[in-house]
C-alpha positions in Angstrom: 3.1 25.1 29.9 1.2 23.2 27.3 3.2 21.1 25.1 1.5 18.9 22.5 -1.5 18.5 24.6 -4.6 16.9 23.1 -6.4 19.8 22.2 -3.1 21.3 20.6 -2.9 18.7 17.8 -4.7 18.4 14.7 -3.9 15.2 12.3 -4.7 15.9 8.6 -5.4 19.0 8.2 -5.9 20.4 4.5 -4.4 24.5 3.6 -4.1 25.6 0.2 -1.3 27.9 1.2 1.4 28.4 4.2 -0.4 31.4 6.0 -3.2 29.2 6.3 -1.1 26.8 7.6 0.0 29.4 10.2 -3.6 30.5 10.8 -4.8 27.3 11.4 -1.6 26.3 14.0 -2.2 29.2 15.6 -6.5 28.7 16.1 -5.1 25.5 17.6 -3.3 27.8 20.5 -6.0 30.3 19.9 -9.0 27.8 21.3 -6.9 26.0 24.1 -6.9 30.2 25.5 -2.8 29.9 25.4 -2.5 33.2 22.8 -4.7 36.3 22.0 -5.5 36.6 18.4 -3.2 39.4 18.1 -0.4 36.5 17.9 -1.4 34.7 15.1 -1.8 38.5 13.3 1.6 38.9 14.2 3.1 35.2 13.0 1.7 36.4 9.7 3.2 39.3 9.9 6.8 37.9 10.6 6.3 35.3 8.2 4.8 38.3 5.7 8.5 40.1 6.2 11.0 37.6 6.7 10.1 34.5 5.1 10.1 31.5 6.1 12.7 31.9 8.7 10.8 29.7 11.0 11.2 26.0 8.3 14.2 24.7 10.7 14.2 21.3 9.1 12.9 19.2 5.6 9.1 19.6 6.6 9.1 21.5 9.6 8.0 24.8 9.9 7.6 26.4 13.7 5.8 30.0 13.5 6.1 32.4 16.1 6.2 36.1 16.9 7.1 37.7 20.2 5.4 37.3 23.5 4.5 41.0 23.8 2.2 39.7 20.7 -0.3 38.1 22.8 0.8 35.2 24.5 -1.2 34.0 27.8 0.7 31.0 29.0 3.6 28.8 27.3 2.7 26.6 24.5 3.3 24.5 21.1 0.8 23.1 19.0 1.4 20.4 16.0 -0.8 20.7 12.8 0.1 18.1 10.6 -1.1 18.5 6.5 -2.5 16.1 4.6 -1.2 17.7 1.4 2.5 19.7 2.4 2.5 23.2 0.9 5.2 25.2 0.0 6.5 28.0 1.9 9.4 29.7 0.0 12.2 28.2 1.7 15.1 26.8 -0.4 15.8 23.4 0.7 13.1 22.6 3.5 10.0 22.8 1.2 7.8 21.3 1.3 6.5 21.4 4.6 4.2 18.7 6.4 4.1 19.4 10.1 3.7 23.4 11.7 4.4 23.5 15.1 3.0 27.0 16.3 4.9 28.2 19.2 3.9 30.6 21.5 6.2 31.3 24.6 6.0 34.3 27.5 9.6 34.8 27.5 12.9 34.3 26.3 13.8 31.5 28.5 10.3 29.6 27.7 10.9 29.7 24.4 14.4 28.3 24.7 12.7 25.3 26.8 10.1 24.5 24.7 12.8 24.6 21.2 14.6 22.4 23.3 11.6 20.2 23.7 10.9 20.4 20.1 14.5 20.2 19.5 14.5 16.3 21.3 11.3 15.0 19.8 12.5 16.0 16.6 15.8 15.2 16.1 14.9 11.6 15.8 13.8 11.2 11.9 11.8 8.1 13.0 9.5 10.6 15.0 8.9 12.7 11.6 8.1 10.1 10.0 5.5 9.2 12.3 4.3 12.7 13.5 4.6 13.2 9.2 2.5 9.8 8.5 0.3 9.8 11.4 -3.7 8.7 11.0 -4.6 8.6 15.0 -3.9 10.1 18.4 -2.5 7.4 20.1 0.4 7.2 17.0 1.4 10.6 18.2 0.5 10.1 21.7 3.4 7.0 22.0 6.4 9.4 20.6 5.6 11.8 23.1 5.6 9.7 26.2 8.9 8.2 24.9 10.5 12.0 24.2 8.9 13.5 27.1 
């Protein structure tokens, strides 16, 4: 399982649009070999039909799509925006921080939510996942949560 790991977080990023958002959360998991490419076709795809389902919180927005899609191995990756964009949703917009979630099963997924679910609960960590300019910013929260 890969949770936040170095290679999975990506500080000021700039989209024009959330599918790029999506796209670019899910080259993150893409690269680190976690998901097939077929995944982040099908996060677009979910996002495409439902909407933005997946904005949970004021500026978080966590893509995913079903492990048949293409998932390899357990994972969540952070892209954080310079500029937030909009993604349709009524009172989360606009959204900072995508957290692309890729999980095997039903019970990984439910472990790493919950792991989101901790690190996120805590406004002070949005704010600093949200403001972050280095690493090691993001780096401290996570030992702390983790």
């Amino acid at each position: 399982m890969k949770f936040l790991d170095n290679g999975l977080i990506k500080l000021g990023a700039e989209v024009q649009k959330a599918e790029d958002a999506i796209k670019e959360a899910g080259k993150l998991l893409l690269k680190e070999g976690t998901i097939e490419q077929t995944y982040i076709d099908a996060m677009l795809e979910a996002y495409k039909e439902n909407g933005p389902y997946f904005v949970l919180a004021p500026h978080i927005a966590i893509p995913h799509a079903r492990p048949e899609d293409g998932v390899n191995e357990a994972s969540v990756s952070l892209l954080q925006l310079r500029t937030p964009v909009s993604f349709g949703h009524q009172s989360n917009d606009p959204v900072h921080l995508i957290f692309g979630l890729g999980a095997a099963s039903s019970d990984e997924h439910l472990t790493l939510l919950q792991k989101l679910t901790s690190l996120l609960n805590d406004s002070k960590n949005v704010e600093i996942l949200i403001n972050a300019v280095n690493m090691k910013e993001v780096k401290k929260i996570l030992e702390v949560e983790m």
